[in-house]
VEXZA-765221 format. One record per atom (N, C-alpha, C): residue number from 1; atom name; x, z, y. Coordinates in nm, 2 decimals, padded with zeros to 4 digits. Atoms other than C-alpha are relative to their C-alpha. Layout:
resi,name,c1,c3,c2
NUM,CA,X,Z,Y
...
# end
This chain:
resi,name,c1,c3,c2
1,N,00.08,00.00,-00.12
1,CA,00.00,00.00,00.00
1,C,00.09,00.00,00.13
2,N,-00.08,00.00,-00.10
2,CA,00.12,-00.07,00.33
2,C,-00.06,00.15,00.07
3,N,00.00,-00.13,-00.10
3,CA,00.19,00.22,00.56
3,C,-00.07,00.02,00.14
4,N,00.11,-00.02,-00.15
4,CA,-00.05,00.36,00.82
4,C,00.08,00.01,00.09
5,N,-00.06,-00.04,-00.18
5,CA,00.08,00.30,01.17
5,C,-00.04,00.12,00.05
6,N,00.06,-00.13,-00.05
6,CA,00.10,00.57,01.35
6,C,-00.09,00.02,00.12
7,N,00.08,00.00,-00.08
7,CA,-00.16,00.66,01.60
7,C,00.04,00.01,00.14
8,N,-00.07,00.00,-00.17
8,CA,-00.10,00.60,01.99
8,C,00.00,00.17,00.00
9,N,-00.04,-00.14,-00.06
9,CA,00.00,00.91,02.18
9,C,-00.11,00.03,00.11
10,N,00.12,-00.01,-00.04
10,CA,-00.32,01.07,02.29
10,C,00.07,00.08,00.16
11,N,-00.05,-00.03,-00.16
11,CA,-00.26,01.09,02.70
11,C,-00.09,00.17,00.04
12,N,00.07,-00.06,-00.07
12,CA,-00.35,01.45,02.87
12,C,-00.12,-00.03,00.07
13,N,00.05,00.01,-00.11
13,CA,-00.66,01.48,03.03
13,C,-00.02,00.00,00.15
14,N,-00.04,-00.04,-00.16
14,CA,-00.74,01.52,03.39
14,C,00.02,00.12,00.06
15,N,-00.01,-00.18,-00.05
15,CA,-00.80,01.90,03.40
15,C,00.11,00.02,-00.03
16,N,-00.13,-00.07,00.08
16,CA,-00.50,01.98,03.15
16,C,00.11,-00.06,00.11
17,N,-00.13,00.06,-00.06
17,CA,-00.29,01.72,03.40
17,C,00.01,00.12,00.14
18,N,00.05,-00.08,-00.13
18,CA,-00.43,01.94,03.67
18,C,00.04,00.16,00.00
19,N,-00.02,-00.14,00.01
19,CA,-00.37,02.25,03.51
19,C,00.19,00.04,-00.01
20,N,-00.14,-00.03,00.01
20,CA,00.01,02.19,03.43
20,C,00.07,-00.01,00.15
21,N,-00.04,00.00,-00.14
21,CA,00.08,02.07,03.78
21,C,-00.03,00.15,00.05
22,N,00.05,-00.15,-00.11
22,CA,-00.09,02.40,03.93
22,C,00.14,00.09,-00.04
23,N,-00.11,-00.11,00.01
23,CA,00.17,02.61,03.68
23,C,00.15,-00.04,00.03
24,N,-00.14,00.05,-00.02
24,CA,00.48,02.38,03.71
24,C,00.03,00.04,00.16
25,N,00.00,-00.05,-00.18
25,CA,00.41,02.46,04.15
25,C,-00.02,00.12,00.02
26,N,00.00,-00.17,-00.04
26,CA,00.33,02.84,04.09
26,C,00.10,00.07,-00.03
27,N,-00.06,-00.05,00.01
27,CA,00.65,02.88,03.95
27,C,00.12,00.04,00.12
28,N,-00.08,00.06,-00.13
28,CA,00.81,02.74,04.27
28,C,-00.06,00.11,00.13
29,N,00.10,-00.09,-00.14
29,CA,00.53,02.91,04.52
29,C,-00.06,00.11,-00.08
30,N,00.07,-00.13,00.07
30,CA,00.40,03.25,04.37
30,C,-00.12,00.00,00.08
31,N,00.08,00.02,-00.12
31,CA,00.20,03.19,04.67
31,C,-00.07,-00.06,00.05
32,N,00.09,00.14,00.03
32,CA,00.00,02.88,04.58
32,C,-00.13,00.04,-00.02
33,N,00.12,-00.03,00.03
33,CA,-00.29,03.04,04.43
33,C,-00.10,00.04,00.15
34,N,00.12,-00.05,-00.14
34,CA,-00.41,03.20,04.76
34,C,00.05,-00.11,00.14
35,N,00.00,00.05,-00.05
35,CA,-00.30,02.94,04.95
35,C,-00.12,-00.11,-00.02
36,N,00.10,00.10,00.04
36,CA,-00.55,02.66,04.77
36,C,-00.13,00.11,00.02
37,N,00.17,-00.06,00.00
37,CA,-00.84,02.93,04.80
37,C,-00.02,00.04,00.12
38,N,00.04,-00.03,-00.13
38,CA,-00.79,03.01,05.16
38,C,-00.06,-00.15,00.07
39,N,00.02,00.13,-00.06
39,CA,-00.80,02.60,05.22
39,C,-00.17,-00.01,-00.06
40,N,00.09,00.10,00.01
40,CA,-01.07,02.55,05.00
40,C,-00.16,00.12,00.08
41,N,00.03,-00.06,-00.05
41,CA,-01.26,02.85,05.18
41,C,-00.01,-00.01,00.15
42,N,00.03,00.06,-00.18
42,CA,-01.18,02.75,05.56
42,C,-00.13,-00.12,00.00
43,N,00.07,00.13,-00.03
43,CA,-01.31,02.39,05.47
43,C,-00.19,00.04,-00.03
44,N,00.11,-00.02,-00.01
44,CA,-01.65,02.56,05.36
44,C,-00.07,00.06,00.09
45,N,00.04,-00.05,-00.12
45,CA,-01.64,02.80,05.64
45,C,-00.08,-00.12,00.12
46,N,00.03,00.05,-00.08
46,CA,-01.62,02.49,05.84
46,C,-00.15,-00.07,00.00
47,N,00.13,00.07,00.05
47,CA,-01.92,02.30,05.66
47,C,-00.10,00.09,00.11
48,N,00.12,-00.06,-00.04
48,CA,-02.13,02.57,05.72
48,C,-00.04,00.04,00.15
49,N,00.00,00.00,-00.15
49,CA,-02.05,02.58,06.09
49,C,-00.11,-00.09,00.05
50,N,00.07,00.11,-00.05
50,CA,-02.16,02.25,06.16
50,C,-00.10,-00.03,-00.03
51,N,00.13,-00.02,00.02
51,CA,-02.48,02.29,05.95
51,C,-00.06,00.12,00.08
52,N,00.09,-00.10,-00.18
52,CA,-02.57,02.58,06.24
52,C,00.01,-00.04,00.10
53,N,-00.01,00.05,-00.11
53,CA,-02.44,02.38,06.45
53,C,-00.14,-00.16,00.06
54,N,00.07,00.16,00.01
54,CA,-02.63,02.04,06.44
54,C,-00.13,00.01,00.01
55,N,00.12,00.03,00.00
55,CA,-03.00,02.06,06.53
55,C,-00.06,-00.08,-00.10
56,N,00.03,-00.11,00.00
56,CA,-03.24,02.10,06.36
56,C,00.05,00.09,-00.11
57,N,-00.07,-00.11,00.03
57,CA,-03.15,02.44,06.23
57,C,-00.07,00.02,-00.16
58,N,00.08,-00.05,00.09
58,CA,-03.30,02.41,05.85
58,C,00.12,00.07,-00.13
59,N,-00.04,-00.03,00.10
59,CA,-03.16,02.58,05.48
59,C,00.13,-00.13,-00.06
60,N,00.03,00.10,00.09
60,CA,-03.14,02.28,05.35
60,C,00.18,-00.08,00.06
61,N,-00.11,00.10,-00.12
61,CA,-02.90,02.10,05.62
61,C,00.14,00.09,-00.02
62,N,-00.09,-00.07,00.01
62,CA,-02.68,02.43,05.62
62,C,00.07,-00.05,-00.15
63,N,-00.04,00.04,00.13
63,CA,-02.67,02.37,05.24
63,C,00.10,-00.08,-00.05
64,N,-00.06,00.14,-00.01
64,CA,-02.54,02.02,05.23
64,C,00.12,00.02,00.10
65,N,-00.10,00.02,-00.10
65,CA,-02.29,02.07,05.51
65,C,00.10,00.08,-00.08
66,N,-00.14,-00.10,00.13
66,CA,-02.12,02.39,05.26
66,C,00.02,-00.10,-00.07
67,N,-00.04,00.10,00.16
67,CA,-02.14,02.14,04.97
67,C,00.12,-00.10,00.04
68,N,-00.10,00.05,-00.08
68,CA,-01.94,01.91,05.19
68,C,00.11,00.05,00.04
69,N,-00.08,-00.06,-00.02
69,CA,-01.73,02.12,05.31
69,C,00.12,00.08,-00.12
70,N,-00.04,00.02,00.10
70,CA,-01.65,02.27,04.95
70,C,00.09,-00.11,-00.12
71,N,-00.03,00.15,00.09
71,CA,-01.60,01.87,04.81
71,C,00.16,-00.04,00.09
72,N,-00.16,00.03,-00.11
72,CA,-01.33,01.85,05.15
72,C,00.08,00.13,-00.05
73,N,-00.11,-00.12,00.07
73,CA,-01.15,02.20,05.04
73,C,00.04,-00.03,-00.12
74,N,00.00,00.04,00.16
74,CA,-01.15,02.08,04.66
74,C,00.12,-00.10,00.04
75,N,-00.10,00.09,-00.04
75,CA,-00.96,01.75,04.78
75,C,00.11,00.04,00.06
76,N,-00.14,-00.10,-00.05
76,CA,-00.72,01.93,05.04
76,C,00.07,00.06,-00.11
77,N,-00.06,-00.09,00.07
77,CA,-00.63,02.18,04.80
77,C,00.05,-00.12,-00.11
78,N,-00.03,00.08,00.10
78,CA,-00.57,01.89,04.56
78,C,00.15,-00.09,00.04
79,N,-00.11,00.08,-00.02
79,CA,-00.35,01.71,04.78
79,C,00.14,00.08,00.06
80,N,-00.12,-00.11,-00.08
80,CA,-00.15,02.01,04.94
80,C,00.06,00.05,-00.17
81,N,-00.09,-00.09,00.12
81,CA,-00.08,02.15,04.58
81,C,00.11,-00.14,-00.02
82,N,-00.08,00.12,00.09
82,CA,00.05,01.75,04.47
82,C,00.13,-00.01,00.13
83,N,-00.17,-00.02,-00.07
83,CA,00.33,01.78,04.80
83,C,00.08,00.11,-00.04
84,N,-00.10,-00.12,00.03
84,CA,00.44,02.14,04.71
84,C,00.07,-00.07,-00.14
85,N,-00.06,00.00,00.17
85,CA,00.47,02.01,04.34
85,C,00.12,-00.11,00.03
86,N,-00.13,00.08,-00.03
86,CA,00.69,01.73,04.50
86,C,00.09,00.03,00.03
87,N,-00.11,-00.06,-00.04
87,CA,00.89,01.92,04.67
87,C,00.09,00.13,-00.09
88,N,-00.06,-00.13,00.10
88,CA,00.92,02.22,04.39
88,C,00.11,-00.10,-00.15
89,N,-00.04,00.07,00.12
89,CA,01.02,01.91,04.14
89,C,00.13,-00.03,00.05
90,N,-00.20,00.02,-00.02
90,CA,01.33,01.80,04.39
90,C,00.03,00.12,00.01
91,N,-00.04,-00.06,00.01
91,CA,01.39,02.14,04.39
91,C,00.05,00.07,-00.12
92,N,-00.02,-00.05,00.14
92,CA,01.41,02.21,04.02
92,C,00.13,-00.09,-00.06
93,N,-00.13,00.06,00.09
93,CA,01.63,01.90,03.96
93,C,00.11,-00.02,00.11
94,N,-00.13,00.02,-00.11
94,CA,01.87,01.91,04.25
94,C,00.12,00.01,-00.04
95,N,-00.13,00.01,00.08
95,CA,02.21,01.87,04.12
95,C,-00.01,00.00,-00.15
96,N,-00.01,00.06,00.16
96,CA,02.12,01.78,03.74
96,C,00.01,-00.15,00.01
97,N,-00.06,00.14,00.02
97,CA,02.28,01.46,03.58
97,C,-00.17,-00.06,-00.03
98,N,00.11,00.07,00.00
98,CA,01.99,01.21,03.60
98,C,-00.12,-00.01,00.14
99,N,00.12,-00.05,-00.13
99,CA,01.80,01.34,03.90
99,C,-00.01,-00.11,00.08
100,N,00.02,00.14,-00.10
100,CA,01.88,01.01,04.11
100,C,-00.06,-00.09,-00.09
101,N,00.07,00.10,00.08
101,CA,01.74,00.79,03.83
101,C,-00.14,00.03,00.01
102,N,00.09,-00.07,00.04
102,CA,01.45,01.01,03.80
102,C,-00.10,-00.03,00.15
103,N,00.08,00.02,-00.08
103,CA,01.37,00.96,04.15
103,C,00.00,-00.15,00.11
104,N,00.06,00.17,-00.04
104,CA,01.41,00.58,04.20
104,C,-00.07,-00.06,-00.08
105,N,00.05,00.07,00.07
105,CA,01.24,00.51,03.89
105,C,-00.16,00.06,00.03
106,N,00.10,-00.07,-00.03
106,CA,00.97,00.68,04.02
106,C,-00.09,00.02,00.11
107,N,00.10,00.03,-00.17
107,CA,00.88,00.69,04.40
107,C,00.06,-00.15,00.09
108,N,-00.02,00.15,-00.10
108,CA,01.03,00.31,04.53
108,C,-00.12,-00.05,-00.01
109,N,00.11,00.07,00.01
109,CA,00.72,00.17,04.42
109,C,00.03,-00.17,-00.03
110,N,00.00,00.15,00.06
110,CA,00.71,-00.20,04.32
110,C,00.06,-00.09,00.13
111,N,-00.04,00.10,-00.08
111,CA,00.87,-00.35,04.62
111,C,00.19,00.02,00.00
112,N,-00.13,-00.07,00.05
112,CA,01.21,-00.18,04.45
112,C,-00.02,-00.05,-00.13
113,N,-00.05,-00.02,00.11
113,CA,01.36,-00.28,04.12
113,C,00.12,00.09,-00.06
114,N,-00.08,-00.06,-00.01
114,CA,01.54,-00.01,03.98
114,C,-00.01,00.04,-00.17
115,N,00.00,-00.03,00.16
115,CA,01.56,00.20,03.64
115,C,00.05,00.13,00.06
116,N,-00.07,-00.13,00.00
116,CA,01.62,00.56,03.57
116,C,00.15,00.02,-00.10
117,N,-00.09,-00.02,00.12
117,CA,01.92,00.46,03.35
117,C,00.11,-00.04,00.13
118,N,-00.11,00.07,-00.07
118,CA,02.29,00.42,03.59
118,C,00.06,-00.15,-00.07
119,N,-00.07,00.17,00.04
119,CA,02.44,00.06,03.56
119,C,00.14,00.06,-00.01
120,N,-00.19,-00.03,00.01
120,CA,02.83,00.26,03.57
120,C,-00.02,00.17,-00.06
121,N,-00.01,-00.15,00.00
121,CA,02.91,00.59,03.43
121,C,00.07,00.05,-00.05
122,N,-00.16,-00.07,00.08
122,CA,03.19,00.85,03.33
122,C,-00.07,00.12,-00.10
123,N,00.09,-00.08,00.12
123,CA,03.10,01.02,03.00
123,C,00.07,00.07,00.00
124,N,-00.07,-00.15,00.03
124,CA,03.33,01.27,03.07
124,C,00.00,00.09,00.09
125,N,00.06,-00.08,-00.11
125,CA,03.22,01.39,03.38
125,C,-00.14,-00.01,00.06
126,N,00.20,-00.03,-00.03
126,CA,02.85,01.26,03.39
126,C,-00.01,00.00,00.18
127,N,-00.01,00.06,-00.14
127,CA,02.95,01.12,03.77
127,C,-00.05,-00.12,-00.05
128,N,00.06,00.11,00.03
128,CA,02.70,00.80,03.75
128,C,-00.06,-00.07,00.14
129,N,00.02,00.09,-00.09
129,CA,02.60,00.50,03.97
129,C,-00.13,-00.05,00.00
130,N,00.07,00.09,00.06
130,CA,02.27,00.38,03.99
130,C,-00.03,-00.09,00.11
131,N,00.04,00.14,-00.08
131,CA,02.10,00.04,04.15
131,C,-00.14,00.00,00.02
132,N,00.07,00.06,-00.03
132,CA,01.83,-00.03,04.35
132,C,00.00,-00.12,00.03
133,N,-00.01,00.11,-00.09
133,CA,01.70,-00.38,04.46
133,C,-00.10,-00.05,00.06
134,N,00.13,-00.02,-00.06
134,CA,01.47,-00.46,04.69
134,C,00.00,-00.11,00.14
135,N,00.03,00.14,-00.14
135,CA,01.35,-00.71,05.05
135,C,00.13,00.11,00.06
136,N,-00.07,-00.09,-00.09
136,CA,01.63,-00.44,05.20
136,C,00.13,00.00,-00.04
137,N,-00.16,00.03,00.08
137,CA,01.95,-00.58,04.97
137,C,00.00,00.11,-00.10
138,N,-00.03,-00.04,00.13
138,CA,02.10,-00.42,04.70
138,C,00.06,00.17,00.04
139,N,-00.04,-00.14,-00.05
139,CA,02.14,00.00,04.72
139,C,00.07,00.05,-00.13
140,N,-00.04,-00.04,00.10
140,CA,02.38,00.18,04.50
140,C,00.03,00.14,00.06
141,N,-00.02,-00.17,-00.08
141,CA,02.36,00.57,04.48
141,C,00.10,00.03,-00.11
142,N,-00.10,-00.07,00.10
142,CA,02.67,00.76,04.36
142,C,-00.06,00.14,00.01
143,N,00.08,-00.17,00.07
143,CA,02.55,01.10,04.18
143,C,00.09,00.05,-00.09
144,N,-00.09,-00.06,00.00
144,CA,02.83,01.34,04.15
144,C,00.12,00.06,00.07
145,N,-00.03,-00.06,-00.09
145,CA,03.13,01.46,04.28
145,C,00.04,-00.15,00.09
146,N,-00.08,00.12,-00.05
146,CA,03.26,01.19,04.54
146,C,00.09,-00.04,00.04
147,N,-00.17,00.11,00.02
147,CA,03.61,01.16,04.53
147,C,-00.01,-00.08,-00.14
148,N,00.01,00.08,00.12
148,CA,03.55,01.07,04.17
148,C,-00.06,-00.12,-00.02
149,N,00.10,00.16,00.00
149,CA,03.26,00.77,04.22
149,C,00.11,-00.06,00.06
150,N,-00.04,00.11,-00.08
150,CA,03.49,00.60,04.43
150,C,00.04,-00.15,-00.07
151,N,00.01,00.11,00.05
151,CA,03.57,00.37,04.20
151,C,-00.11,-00.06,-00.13
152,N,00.13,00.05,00.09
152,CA,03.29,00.32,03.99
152,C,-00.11,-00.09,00.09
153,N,00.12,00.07,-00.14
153,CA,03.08,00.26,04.34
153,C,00.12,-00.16,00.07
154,N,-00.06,00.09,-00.05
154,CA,03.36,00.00,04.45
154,C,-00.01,-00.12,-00.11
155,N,00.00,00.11,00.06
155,CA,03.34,-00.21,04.13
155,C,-00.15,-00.02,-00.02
156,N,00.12,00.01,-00.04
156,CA,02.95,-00.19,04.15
156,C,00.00,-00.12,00.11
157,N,00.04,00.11,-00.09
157,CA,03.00,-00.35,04.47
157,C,00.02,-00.12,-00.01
158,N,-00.04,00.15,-00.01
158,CA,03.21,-00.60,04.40
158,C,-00.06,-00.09,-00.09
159,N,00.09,00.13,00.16
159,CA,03.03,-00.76,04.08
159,C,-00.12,00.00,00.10
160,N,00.13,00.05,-00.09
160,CA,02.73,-00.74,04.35
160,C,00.02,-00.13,00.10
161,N,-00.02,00.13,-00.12
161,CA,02.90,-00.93,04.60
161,C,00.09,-00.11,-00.04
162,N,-00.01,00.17,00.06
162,CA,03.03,-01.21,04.37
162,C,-00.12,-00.07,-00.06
163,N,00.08,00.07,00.04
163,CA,02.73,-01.30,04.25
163,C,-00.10,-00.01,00.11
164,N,00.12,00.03,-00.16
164,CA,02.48,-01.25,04.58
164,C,00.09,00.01,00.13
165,N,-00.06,-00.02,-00.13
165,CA,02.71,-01.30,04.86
165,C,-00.11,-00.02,00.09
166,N,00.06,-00.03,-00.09
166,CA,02.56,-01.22,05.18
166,C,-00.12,00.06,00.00
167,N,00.10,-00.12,00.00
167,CA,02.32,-00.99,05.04
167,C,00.03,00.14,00.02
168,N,-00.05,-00.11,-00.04
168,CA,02.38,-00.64,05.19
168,C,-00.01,00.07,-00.11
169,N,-00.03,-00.12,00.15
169,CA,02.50,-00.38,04.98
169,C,00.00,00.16,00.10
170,N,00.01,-00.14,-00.07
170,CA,02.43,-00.01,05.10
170,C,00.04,00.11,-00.11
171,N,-00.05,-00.11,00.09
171,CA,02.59,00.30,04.92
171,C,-00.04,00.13,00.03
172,N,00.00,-00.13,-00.03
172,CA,02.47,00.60,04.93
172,C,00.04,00.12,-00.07
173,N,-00.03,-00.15,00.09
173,CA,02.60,00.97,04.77
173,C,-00.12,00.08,00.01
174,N,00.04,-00.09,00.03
174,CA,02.37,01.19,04.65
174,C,00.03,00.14,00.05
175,N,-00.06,-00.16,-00.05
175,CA,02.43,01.55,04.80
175,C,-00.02,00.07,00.07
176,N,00.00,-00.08,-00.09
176,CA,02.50,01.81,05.05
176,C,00.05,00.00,00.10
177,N,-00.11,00.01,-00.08
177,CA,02.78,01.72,05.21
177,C,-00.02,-00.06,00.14
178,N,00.01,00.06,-00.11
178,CA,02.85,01.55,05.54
178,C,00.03,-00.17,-00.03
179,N,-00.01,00.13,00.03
179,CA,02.72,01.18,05.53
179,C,-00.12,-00.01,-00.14
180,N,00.07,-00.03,00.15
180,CA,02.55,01.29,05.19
180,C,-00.15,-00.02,00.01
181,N,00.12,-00.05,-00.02
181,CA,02.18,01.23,05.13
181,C,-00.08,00.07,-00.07
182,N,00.10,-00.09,00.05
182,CA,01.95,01.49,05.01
182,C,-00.10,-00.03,-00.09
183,N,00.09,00.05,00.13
183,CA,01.76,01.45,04.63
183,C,-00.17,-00.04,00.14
184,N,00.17,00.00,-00.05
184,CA,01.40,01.50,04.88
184,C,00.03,-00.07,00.10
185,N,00.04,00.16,-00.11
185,CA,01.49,01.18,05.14
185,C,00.09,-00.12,-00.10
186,N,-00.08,00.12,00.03
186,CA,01.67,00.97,04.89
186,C,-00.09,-00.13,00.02
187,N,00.10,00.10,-00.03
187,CA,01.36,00.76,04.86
187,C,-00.03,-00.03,00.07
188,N,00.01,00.07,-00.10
188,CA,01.28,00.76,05.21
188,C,00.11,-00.08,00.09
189,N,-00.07,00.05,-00.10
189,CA,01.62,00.65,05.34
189,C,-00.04,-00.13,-00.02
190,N,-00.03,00.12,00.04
190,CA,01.60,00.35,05.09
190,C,-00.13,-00.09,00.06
191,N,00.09,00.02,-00.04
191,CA,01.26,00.29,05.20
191,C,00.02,-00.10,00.12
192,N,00.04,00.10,-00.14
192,CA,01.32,00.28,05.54
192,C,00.16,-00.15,00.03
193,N,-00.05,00.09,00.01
193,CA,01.58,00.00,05.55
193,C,-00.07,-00.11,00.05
194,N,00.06,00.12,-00.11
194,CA,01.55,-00.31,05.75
194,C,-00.05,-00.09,-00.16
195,N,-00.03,00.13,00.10
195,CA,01.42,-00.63,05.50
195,C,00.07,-00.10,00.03
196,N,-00.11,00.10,-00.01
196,CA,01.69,-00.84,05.49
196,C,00.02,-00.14,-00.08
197,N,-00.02,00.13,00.12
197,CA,01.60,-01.09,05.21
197,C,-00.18,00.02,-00.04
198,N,00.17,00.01,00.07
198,CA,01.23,-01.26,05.07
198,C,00.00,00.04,-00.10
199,N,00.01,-00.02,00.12
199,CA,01.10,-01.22,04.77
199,C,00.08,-00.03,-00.07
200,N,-00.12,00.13,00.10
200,CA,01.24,-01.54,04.61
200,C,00.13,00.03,-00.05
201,N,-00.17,-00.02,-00.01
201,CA,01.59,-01.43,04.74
201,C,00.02,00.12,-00.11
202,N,-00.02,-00.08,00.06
202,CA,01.58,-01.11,04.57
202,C,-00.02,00.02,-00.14
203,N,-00.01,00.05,00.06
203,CA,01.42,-01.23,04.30
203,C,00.12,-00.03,-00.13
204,N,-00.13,00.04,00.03
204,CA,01.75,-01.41,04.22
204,C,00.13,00.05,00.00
205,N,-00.14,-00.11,00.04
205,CA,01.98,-01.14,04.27
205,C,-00.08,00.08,-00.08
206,N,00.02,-00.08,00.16
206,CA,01.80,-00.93,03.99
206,C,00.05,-00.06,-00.10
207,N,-00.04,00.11,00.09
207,CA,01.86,-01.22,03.76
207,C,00.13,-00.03,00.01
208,N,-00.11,00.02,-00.03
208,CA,02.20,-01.26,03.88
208,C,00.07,00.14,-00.05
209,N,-00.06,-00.11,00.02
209,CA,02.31,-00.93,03.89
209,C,-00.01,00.05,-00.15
210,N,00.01,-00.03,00.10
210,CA,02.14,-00.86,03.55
210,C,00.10,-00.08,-00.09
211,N,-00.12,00.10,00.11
211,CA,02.35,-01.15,03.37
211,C,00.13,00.04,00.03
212,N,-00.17,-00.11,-00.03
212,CA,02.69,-00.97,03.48
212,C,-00.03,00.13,-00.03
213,N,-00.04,-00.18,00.05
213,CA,02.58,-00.62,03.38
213,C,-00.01,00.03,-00.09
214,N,-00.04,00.02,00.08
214,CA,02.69,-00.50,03.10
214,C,-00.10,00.12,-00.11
215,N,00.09,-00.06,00.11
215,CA,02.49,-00.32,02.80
215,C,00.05,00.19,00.04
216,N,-00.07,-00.16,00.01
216,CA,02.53,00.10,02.85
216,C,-00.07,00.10,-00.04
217,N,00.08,-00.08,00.05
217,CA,02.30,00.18,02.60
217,C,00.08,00.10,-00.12
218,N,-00.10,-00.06,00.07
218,CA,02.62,00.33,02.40
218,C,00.05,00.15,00.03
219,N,-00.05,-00.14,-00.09
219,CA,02.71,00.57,02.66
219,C,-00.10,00.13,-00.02
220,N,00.15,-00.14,-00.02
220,CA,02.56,00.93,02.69
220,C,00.00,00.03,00.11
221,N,00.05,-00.01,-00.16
221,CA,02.41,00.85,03.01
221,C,-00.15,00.09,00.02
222,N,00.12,-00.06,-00.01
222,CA,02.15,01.09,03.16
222,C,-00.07,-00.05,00.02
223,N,00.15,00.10,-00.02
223,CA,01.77,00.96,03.13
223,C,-00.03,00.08,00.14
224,N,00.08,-00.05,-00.09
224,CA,01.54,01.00,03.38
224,C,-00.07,00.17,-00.02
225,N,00.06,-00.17,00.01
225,CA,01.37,01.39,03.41
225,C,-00.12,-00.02,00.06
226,N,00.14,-00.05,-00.04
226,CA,01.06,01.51,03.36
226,C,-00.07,00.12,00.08
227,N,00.01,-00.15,-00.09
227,CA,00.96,01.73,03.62
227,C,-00.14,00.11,-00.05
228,N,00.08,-00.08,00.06
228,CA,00.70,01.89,03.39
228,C,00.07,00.08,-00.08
229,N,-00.06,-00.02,00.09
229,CA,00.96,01.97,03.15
229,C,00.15,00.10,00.02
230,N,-00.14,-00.02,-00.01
230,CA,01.26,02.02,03.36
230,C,00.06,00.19,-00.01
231,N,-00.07,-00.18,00.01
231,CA,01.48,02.38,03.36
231,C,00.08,00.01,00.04
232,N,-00.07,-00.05,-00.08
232,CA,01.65,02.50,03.62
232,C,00.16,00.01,-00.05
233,N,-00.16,00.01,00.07
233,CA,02.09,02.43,03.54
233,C,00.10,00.01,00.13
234,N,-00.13,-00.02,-00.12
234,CA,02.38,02.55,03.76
234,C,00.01,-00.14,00.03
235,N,-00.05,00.07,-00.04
235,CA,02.46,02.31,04.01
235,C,00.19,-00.04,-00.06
236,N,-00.20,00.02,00.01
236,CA,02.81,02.12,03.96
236,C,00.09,-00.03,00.13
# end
C-alpha cells in the first residue's frame, strides 16, 4: 500500500494568534494588560458621551454610541498591543545571529527582494551579509562585529558591481555604534531611499546577481527568527 501523505499543518486560529501575541508582549510590558483596558474603556467612555451629547437624548442612541465606542476600543487595543509586540520582538532579537534576515524577510514588503538567509558568511564567527534589492538599488547589511565584515561586505559589493554597473549599492551595519543602524529602523532606513532604478531594471539585477551567487545551503548560516519563539541570548 502506498503511504499516507502526511496532513497539511493545521494554521492557529485567530483568537489562539491573538492570545500568543498578548503573552509574547506581556512578557516585554507587564504593563500591557491595564494598558489595553484603560483604552478600551476611555473609547467607551467616549461613546457614551456623544450618545448624551447628540439630541435627541434616548436609551437606545446612548446604547449604540457605547457599542461603538467599545468596537473602536477593541480595534485600538488591537492595534497598540500589534506596535508594542513589534517593538518587544526587536527587542528580544537585538544582537542574535539572524535578526537582520529576520527583519528583511519580513517588513520590506514586495517592493524588496530579499531572504532571511545571508548571501556571505563566517561560520566561525557567525559575522554575515545579507542582500536586499529593490527601485532604491541594491542594499547590503553587515550583521556582526565590523572590523571583521569588512571584507565579506567589500566582495559582496564588488560581484554587485560587475554585474549591475551603475546600480547603487548601499551598505549598512547592523548596531549601536557610531554610523551603525539600529535592528528597529533597519527597515525604515532601506525603505526610505531614493528609487533609483524601474522595475524592469531591477528585475534584471535579481537575475544577474542570482546567477553569480553561490549556493550557502552547506554553511551553518542563521535562519530567520521567530519572534513567537525567540529567547533572549547575550549580546556579542
Amino acid at each position: 500500500m502506498a503511504a499516507r501523505s502526511p496532513e497539511p499543518e493545521k494554521r492557529p486560529g485567530f483568537f489562539k494568534q491573538i492570545s500568543s501575541l498578548f503573552r509574547f508582549t506581556r512578557e516585554a510590558y507587564r504593563w500591557l494588560p491595564w494598558l489595553l483596558i484603560g483604552i478600551v474603556l476611555v473609547a467607551v467612555g467616549v461613546g457614551v458621551l456623544i450618545g448624551f451629547l447628540i439630541p435627541p437624548l434616548v436609551w437606545w442612541s446612548v446604547l449604540l454610541w457605547g457599542i461603538t465606542g467599545l468596537m473602536a476600543g477593541i480595534l485600538a487595543a488591537l492595534m497598540t498591543m500589534t506596535r508594542l509586540s513589534t517593538k518587544a520582538m526587536y527587542r528580544k532579537i537585538d544582537g542574535m545571529p539572524g535578526a537582520a534576515g529576520h527583519v528583511l524577510s519580513t517588513s520590506l514588503g514586495r517592493n524588496w527582494q530579499t531572504s532571511d538567509m545571508p548571501v556571505a558568511v563566517n561560520p566561525k564567527t557567525q559575522e554575515a551579509v545579507y542582500r536586499a534589492v529593490g527601485r532604491g538599488g541594491v542594499v547590503l547589511v553587515g550583521e556582526g562585529a565590523r572590523g571583521r565584515l569588512t571584507r565579506l561586505v567589500n566582495e559582496e559589493r564588488q560581484k554587485v558591481q560587475r554585474v549591475a554597473q551603475g546600480v547603487p549599492v548601499t551598505v549598512l551595519y547592523l548596531g549601536h555604534g557610531d554610523g551603525d543602524v539600529k535592528i528597529d529602523d533597519l527597515s525604515k532606513t532601506i525603505k526610505a531611499l531614493p528609487k533609483k532604478i524601474d522595475k524592469s531594471t531591477m528585475a534584471a539585477v535579481i537575475r544577474r546577481i542570482d546567477s553569480v551567487s553561490q549556493s550557502l545551503s552547506s554553511l551553518p548560516i542563521p535562519k530567520g527568527i521567530d519572534p513567537t519563539k525567540v529567547r533572549a541570548q547575550r549580546p556579542r
